[in-house]
N, C-alpha and C positions, 0 to 999 in steps of 0.2 A: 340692679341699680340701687347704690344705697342713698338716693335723692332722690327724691319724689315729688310732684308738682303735682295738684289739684285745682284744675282750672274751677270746678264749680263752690270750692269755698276758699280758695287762694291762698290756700296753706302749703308750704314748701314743709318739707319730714323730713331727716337727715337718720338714716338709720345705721349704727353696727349691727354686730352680732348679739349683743345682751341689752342695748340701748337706741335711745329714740330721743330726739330735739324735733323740735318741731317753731316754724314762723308763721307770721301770716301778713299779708299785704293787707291792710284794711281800711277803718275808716279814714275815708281823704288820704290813701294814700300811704299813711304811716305805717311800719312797717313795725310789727309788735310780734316779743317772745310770748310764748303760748305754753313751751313744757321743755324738761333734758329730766331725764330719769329712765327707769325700766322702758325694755320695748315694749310699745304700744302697737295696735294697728293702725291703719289711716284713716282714723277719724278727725275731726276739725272739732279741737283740743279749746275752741273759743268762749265756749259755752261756760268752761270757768269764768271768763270775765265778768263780773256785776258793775254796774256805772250806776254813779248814783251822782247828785247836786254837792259838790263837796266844797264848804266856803276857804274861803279865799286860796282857789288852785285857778288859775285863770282857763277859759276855755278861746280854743283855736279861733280866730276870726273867722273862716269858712263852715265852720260847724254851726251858725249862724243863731241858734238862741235857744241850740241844746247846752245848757248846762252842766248837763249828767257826764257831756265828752272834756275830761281834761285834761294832757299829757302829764300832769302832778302825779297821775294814781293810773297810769296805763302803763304793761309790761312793754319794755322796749327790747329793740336789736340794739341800738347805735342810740343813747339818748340825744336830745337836739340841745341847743342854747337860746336863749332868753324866747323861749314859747310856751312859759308857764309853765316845766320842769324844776322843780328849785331843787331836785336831789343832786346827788353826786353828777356831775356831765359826763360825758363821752370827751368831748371837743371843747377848744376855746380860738377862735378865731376872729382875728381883727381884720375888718375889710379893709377895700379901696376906702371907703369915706369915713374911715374909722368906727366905723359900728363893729359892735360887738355879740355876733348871730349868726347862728345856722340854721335854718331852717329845712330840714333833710328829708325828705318823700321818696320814696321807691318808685326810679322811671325805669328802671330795667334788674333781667336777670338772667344768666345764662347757666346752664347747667351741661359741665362737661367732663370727658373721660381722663383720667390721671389725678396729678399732685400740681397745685399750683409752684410756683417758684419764686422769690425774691430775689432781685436784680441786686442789691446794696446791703443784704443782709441773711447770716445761714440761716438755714431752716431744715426739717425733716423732710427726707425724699421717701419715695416710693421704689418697694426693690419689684424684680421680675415675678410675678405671681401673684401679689399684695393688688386684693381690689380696692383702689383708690378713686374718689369722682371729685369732682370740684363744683363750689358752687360760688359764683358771683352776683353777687345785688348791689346796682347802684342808687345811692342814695345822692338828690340833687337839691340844692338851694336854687328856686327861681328867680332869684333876685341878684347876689352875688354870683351864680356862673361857679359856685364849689360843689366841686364832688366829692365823694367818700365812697370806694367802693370797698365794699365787705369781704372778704376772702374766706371760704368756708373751705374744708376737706376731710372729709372723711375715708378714714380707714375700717373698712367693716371685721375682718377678722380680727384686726387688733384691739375692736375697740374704743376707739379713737378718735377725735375731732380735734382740727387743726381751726385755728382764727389767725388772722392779719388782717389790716386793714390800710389804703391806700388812700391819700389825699391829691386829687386833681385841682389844679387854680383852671377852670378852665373862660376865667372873666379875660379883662383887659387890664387890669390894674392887678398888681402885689399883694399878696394878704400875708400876712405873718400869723402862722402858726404856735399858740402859746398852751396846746394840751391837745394830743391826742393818745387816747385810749385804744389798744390792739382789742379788747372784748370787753363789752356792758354785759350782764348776765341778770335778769330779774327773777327771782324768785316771788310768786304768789303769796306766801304764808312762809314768810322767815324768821317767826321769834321761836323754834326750835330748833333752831342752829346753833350751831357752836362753830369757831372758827380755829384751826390749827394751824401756825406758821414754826419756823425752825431759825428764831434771833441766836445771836450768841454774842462774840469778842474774841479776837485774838488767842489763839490757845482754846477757846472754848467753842469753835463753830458750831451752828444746827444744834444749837439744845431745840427742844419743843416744847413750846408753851401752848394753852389749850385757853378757849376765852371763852363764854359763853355771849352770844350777839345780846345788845343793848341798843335802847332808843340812842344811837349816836353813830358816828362815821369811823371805824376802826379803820387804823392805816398802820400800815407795812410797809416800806420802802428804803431808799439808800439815795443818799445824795454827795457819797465820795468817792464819784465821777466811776465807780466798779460796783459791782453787786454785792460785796463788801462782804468781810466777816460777823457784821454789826445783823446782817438781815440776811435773807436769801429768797430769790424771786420764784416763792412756791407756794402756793397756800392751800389747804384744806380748807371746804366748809361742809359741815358731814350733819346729822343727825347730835343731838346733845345726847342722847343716848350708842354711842356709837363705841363699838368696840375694834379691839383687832380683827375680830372673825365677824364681827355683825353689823350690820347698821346700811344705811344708804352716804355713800361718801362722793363727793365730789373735788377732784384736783385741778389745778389750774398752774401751770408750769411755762413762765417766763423765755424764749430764747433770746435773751439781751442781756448784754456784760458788763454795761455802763449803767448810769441810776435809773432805778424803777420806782414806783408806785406802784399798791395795789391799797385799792379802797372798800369794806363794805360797812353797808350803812342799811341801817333797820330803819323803816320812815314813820313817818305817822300811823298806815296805817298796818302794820306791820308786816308791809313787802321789803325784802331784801334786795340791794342792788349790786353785785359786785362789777370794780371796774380794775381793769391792769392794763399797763403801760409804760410810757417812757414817762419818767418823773418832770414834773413840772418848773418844778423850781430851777431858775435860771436856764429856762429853757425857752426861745423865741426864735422860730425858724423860717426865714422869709421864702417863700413861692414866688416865684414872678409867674407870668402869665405862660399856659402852657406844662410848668413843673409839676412833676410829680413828689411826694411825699412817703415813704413804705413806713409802716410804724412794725413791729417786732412781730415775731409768731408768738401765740399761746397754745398751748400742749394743755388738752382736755380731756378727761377721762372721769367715767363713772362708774363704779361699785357700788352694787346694794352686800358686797360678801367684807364689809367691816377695812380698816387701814392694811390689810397684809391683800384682799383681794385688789385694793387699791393699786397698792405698790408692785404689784405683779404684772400687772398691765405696763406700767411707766419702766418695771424692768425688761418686761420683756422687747417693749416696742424702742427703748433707747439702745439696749442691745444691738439691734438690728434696723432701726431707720432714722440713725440719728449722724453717724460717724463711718465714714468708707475705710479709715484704716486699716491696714489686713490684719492689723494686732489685733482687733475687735473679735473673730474668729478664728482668723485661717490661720495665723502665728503665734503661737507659744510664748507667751513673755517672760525673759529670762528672770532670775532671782539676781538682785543686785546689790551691788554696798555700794554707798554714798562715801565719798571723802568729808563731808564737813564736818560732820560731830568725831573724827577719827583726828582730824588734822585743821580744820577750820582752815585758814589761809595762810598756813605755816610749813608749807609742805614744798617738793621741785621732785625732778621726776624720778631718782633712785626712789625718793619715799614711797610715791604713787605705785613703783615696783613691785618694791616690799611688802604693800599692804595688799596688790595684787596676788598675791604668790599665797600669803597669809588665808585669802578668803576663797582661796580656792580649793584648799584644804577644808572650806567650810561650805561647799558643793554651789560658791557663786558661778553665777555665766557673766556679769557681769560688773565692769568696775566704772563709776561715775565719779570724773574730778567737776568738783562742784566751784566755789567763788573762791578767785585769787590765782586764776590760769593767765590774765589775763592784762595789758597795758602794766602799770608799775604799783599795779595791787595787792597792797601787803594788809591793808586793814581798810573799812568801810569809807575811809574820809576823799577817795581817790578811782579814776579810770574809769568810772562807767563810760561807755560811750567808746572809747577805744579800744577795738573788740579784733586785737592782734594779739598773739602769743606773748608772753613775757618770758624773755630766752635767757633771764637771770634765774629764771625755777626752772623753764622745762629748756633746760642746756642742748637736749640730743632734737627740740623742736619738734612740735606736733606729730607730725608725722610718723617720724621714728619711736616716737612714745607709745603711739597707739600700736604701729610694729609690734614692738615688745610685749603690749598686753596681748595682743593675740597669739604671738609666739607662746603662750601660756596657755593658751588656748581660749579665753576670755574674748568677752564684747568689750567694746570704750562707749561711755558715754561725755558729756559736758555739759556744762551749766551755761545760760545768758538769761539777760535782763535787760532785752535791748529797748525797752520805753524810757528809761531810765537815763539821767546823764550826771557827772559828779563835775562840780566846778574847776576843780584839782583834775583835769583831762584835755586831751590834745582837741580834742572835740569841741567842748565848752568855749575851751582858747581861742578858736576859730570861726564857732558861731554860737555866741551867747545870746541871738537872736531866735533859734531852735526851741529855745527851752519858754515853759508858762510860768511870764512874771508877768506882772500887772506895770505898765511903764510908771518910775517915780513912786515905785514902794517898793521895799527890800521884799525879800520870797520867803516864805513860809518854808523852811528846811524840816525836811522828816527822812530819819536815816541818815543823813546826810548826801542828800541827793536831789534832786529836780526833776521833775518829769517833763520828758521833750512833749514838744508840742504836733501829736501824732494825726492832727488834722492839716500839714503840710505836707505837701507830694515829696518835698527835695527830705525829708525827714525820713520818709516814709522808702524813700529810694534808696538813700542811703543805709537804711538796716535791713532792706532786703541783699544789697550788694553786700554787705560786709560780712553780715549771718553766712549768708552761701557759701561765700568763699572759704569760709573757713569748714564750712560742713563738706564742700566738694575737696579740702585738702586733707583730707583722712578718711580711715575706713571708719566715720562714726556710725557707730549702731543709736543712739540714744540722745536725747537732748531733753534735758528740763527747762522749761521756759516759765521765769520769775518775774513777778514784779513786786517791791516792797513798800509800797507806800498808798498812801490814797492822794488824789489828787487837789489842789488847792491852785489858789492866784491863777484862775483860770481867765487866759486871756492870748489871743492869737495874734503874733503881727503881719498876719498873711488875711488878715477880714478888715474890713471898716468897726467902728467905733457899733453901728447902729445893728454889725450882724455879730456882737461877742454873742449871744444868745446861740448860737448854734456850736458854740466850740466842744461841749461834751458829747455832743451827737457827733460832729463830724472827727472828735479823738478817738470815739469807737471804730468809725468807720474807716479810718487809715489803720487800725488796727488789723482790725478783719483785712484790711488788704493786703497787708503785709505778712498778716500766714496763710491769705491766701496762694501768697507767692514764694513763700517759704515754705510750711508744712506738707503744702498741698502737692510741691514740686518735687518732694523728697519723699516716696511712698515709703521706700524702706527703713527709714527711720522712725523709730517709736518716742513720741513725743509725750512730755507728761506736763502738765500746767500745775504751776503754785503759785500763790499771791499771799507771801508772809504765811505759808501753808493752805488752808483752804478760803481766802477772803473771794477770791472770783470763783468759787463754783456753781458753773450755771451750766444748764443744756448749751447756751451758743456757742462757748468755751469747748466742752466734752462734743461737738459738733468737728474739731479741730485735734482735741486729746484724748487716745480713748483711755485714759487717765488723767488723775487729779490728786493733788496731797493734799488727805485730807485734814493735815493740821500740823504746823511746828511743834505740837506738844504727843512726845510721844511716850507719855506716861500711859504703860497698858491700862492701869483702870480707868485713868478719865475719857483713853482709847473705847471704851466699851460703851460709854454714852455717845460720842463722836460717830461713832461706827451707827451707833440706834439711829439716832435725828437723822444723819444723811440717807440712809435706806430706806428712809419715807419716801423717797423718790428716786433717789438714783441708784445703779446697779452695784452690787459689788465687785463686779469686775473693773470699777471706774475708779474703786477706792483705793488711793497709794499708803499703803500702810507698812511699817516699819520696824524691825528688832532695835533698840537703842538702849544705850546704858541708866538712862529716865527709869525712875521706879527699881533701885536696888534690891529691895528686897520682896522685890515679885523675881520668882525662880523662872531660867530662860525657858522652859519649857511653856509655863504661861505668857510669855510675853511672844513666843513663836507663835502660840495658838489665836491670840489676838492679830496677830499681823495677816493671819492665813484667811480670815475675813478680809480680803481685800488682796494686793496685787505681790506680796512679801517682799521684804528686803530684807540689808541690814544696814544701819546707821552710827556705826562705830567703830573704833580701830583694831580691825582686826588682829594686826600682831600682838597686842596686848593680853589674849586669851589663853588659855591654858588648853592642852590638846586633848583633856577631857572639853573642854567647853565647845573648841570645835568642833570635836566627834558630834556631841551633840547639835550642832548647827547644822552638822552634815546630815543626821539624822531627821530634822526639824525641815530642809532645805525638800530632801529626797520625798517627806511627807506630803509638803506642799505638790512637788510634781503628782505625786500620784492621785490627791484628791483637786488636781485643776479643772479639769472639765466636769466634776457636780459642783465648785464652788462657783467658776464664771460663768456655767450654763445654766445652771441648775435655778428651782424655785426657795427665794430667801423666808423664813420665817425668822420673826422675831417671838422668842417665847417666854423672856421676862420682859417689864420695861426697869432700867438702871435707873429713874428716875422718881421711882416709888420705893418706899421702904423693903426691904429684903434681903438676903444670903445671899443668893447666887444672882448671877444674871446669867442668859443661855440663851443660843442662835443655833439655827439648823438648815442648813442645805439640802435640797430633797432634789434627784435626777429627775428630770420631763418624766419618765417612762416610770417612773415610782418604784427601777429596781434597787435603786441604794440612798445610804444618805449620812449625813455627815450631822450628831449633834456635838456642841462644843458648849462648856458648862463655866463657868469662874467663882469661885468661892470667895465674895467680896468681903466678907463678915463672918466671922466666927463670932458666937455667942455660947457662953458657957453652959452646959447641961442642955442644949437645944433641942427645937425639935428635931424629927427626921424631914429630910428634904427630896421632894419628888420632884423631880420635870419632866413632863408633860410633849413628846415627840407630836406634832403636827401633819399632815399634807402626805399619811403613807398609805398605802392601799390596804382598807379592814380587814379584810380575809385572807391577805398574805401573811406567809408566814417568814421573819427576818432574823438572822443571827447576828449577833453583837460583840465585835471587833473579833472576828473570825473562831466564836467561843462554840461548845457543839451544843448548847441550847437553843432551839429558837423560841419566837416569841408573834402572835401575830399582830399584826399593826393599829387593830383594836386597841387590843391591851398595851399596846405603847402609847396608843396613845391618850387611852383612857385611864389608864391605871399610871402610866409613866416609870421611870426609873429611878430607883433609889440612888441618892447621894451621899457617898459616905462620908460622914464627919468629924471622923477621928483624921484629920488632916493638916498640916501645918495652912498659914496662912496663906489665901491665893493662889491655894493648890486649883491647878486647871485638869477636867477632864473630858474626852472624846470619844465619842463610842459609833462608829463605824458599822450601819447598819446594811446588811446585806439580803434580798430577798433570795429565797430557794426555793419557794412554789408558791 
């Protein structure tokens, strides 16, 4: 059982395999963190706590004229409100009588066999084998009749700890919800912390920035209405001393697609709090009596083996308990060209032909017509929303198109973006009550476009009918699902005036409805998610895709930072990465070997290449096949960082079973008369002995990885190289 209850010091232990959390039900009731770090055994971890007279922290009413007790300066589960707390809260709720309080004590707890579930929101499942238990603690206001229960779960082999958290009204009057937080996290002695998140922009996603914690409330979050490009709901709080390979790391991984917060705050007296959740701002959710509330899963995991032991854990375990799609493992995903950067939305169906025929000679399986298939869409200003064939481009009609590419022997894919609606559309025309404007103020145009208002059922039924229909009228293999914009002029004319407060919670959640009804009902289709390329990449999303693009910008070198940041957490199997005409004078061989970090394509017009250029795509395409299963199964090191001064940057892929492995190098910097350049292979077995791209030297995995391998650099600029390691005893 990886839960533990200890009646005689009322400490509940949550144990994995290398790790230990531990609570305790204590004085009066309250219910305080104790420890998460290395496994421990089951001692009652309380004895850290010191109390002392701390002025002005106010102390409990019940605790009657002990001084030394006061919720300011005790490790909590779940912090309370207005009980002489003044850190960061947990909660913010307004009662029946307009008070503004929680008062929260531990009246119950249950500990049981499995994976909890959210009714309104995905989350990680448990497969057949995977020891999973759950733990529930509820937390109760005597006064207002709220509950809060706690949602624990832990996965022992993986490693793992799951948080949610549940709000019951169970009074007689309404309370409106204006903050809750999915996990409180206190740390005893947090000023040697450092805090790692992955901000960026548009083009730039998941850079990683590094902070070191300060007397102050660092915040993380997104408030346009997606998990945005701006931010990503993940953060690290590790050791200030913490490397790739060393250190004590802690991650904390978001499953929400709409705006988050994550807050931590160093206090007075240098305890650490962190909190995550659904963002506050313009956020007010009313309960009536009876309602319940689900607030998001957080994905927890602990490393004392530095950022890449981290990231091993979140790849492994998002691999496998995050996403049922059979592309996750059991299906092959093909190598594909995208129509947009080939033809943008200038194209009808001989061209789509042509270009089909073109990249099959370049070893594609499959062809995706991307934006402009669609209503009377020639360019951005027009048709979202009417989501029919447009039988002035595709003449021979869906159908018989996708015929023809598979007569070729090819997959079809397609493009939509069905949140989306363009003024200029039959849709719009019809019901320009659908869409989020603010009544008596013109809308905030971005793209030239409006986003429907996806907390309406009749919104939400309609792009499940219309989506379908068109996937059940072809053989589609593929669908990328877009959305371009962030959202603005948030406001529903399906609520009262007094619940707008809930319209970004309930737009995520016709979301999720809608591929639950779509994605979920179409196994064999391989779905991939973009938002202006990576601005929605979250766990709840990749719960739905088991791909992501990870970015509009497919310059390979800025590719190679993009690639770093997102691997802090997510797998490479998740990463949609692409060959494009971006970056000329990087040679296609390097721009292949970038893309094979991630799910391969190509992203441009095929006929235009020369049958040298093919050959070699075909070459580059056949590569990828053959190193798929070490690159999507396999364990990721990262062996430079692109964001410190240096020559090369370089990633490596190592098999589970340590017989092979894939290093991949990039020459970002020539410097004249340089040094010589070594990297440094990772994660291989010391005493084996491995040969290098099928050469008759071996080498054993010591000295690869201690000694490393020379870079030669007598090389033209952006020369990429691979060296293909093979065990033989």
């Amino acid at each position: 059982m990886g839960i533990i209850f200890s009646e005689k010091s009322k400490t509940i232990t949550l144990h994995t395999r290398h790790s230990s959390y531990q609570m305790k039900i204590g004085n009066l009731d309250y219910l305080f963190h104790l420890y998460y770090g290395p496994a421990i055994c089951d001692a009652d971890m309380s004895y850290q706590i010191m109390q002392y007279d701390r002025g002005f922290s106010g102390n409990p009413y019940e605790s009657r004229n002990a001084r030394t007790f006061s919720l300011d300066a005790q490790p909590q589960e779940f912090s309370t409100q207005q009980q002489g707390d003044f850190r960061t809260a947990s909660i913010e709720v307004v009662n029946g009588d307009g008070s503004y309080s929680f008062h929260g004590k531990a009246v119950d707890f249950r500990i049981k066999k499995g994976k909890y579930q959210l009714d309104t929101l995905p989350c990680v499942f448990a497969n057949e084998g995977d020891t999973a238990d759950t733990l529930e603690v509820t937390l109760s206001d005597a006064v207002s009749k709220v509950q809060v229960v706690l949602l624990y779960s832990v996965f022992e082999e993986a490693d793992i700890i799951t948080r949610a958290v549940k709000v019951l009204n169970s009074g007689d009057t309404p309370i409106h919800l204006k903050k809750i937080m999915s996990v409180c996290l206190d740390f005893l002695n947090g000023r040697n912390f450092d805090l790692v998140s992955l901000p960026g922009r548009y083009g730039q996603e998941r850079q990683v920035e590094r902070q070191h914690m300060t007397h102050h409330i660092h915040t993380i979050g997104s408030v346009r209405g997606s998990s945005s490009h701006q931010q990503n709901p993940f953060v690290i709080l590790c050791d200030k001393n913490a490397t790739e390979d060393y250190g004590q790391c802690y991650g904390f991984s978001l499953m929400y697609s709409g705006n988050f917060l994550a807050e931590a705050e160093l206090d007075q007296y240098d305890q650490l709090r962190l909190v995550m959740g659904i963002n506050p701002k313009q956020f007010v959710y009313e309960l009536a009596p009876g309602e319940i509330f689900e607030g998001p899963e957080v994905v927890m995991a602990f490393s004392d083996q530095g950022f890449t032991g981290l990231s091993h854990l979140y790849h492994d375990f998002y691999r496998s308990n995050l996403c049922r799609s059979k592309f996750v493992s059991e299906t092959e995903r093909p190598v594909l060209i995208n129509s947009w950067e080939a033809a943008f939305m200038d194209f009808d169906d001989k061209k789509l032909v042509e270009i089909a025929k073109a990249a099959r000679k370049m070893g594609v399986d499959l062809l995706v017509m991307d934006d402009g298939w669609f209503g009377k869409r020639d360019d951005d200003n027009s048709s979202l929303g009417d989501w029919y064939v447009n039988e002035n481009k595709i003449k021979c009609g869906l159908h018989r198109l996708v015929e023809q590419i598979n007569d070729l022997g090819m997959k079809f894919g397609i493009w939509f973006e069905p949140e989306m609606v363009s003024e200029d559309s039959d849709l719009y025309r019809a019901h320009p009550e659908w869409t989020m404007q603010i009544p008596g103020r013109p809308a905030v145009r971005s793209r030239n476009q409006m986003a429907l208002d996806m907390s309406r059922r009749e919104v939400q039924d309609y792009l499940i009918e219309k989506v379908n229909a068109v996937l059940d009228d072809a053989n589609i293999f593929y669908v990328k699902w877009d959305i371009n914009r962030s959202l603005t002029d948030i406001w529903s004319n399906c609520l009262p005036a007094e619940r707008q407060g809930e319209v970004y919670h309930r737009y995520i959640l016709g979301l999720y409805r809608v591929m639950d009804n779509i994605i979920k009902t179409h196994p064999d289709i391989l779905f991939e998610g973009c938002s202006g390329g990576g601005g929605r990449y979250d766990p709840a999303m990749l719960h739905y895709y088991p791909q992501y693009w990870v970015s509009d910008n497919n310059h390979p070198i800025d590719r190679l930072k993009l690639h770093y940041g997102t691997s802090f957490v997510y797998p490479v199997c998740t990463m949609g990465a692409h060959i494009s005409d971006s970056g000329r004078f990087v040679p296609l061989r390097t721009k292949a070997m970038v893309a094979m970090c991630g799910t391969f394509g190509y992203e441009l017009d095929a006929t235009k290449l020369t049958e040298e250029e093919q050959k070699i795509c075909r070459e580059q395409s056949d590569l990828f096949r053959k190193y798929y299963p070490l690159i999507f199964a396999g364990d990721y090191y990262r062996l430079t960082n692109p964001f410190e001064p240096g020559n090369m940057t370089a990633w490596q892929h190592v098999a589970k079973d340590k017989s092979e492995s894939l290093v991949s190098v990039v020459v970002t910097n020539l410097t004249c008369n340089g040094p010589q350049e070594y990297i440094k292979a990772k994660g291989l077995e010391p005493d084996a002995m491995y040969t290098v791209n099928d050469g008759e030297e071996a080498y054993s995995g010591s000295a690869l990885m201690n000694a490393g391998f020379p870079i030669n650099r007598e090389v033209p600029e952006y020369t990429a190289f691979q060296f293909h390691l093979q065990k033989i005893r």
